[in-house]
N, C-alpha and C positions, 0 to 999 in steps of 0.2 A: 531492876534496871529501868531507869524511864525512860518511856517513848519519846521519840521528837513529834509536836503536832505536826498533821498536815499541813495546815497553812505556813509553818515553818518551812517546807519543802518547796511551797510555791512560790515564792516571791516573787512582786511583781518587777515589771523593769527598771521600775523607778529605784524600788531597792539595790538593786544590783547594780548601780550605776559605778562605774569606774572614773576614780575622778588620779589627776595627778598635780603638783604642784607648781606655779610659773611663778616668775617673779612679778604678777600681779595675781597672784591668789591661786586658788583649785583649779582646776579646769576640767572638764568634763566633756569624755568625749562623744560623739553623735556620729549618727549616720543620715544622708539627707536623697533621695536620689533627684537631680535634677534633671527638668526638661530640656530638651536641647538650645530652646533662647535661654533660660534660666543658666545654664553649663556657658553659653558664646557672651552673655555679660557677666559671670563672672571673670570667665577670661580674660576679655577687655579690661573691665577696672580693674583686675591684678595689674596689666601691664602699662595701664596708665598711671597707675598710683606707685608701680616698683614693690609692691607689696609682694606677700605670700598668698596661695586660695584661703588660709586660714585665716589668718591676718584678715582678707578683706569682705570674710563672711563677718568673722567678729565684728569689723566697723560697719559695714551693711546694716547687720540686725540694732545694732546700736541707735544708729542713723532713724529705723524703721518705727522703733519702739519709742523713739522721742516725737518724730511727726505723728504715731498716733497718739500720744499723749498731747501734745498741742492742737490736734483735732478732735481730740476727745474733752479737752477743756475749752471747747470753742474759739479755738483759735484757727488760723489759717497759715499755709503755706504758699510762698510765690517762689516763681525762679527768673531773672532774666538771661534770655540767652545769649546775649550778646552786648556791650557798653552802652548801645542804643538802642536796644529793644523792651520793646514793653513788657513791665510784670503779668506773669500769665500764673496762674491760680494752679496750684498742684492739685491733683484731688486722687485721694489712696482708693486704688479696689481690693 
């Protein structure tokens, strides 16, 4: 009869990932635990955008991954806040 290896037994999380499918591909799901500003804007921009919390982690992380991509290719990010105020330079921590 053969044995299962131990590392069979163990797998790590990554392996055991549970994924299900949307009508835009797998999805995969996660657990995050948020601090309490991190929890009060997501709340906010769920309910300014009409979105879901899911919904607007998805475009969050979206949003995040493209600005450090355009600061990682030296590029830069501005926002103005208002019709007549001046470009003020974003900068990621």
């Amino acid at each position: 009869m053969p044995r299962t290896p131990p590392d069979a037994l163990q797998e790590s999380p990554d392996k055991r990932r549970r994924t299900t499918r949307s009508e835009h591909g797998p999805l995969e799901r996660v657990t995050v635990n948020l601090t309490g500003r991190a929890a009060d804007a997501l709340e906010q921009a769920a309910k300014l955008t009409g979105n879901s919390k899911t919904d607007t982690i998805n475009r969050a992380l979206q949003l995040y991954a493209y600005f450090e991509q355009v600061t990682n290719d030296g590029g830069a990010i501005y926002v103005r806040e208002s019709p007549d105020g001046e470009l003020q330079l974003i900068k990621l921590f």
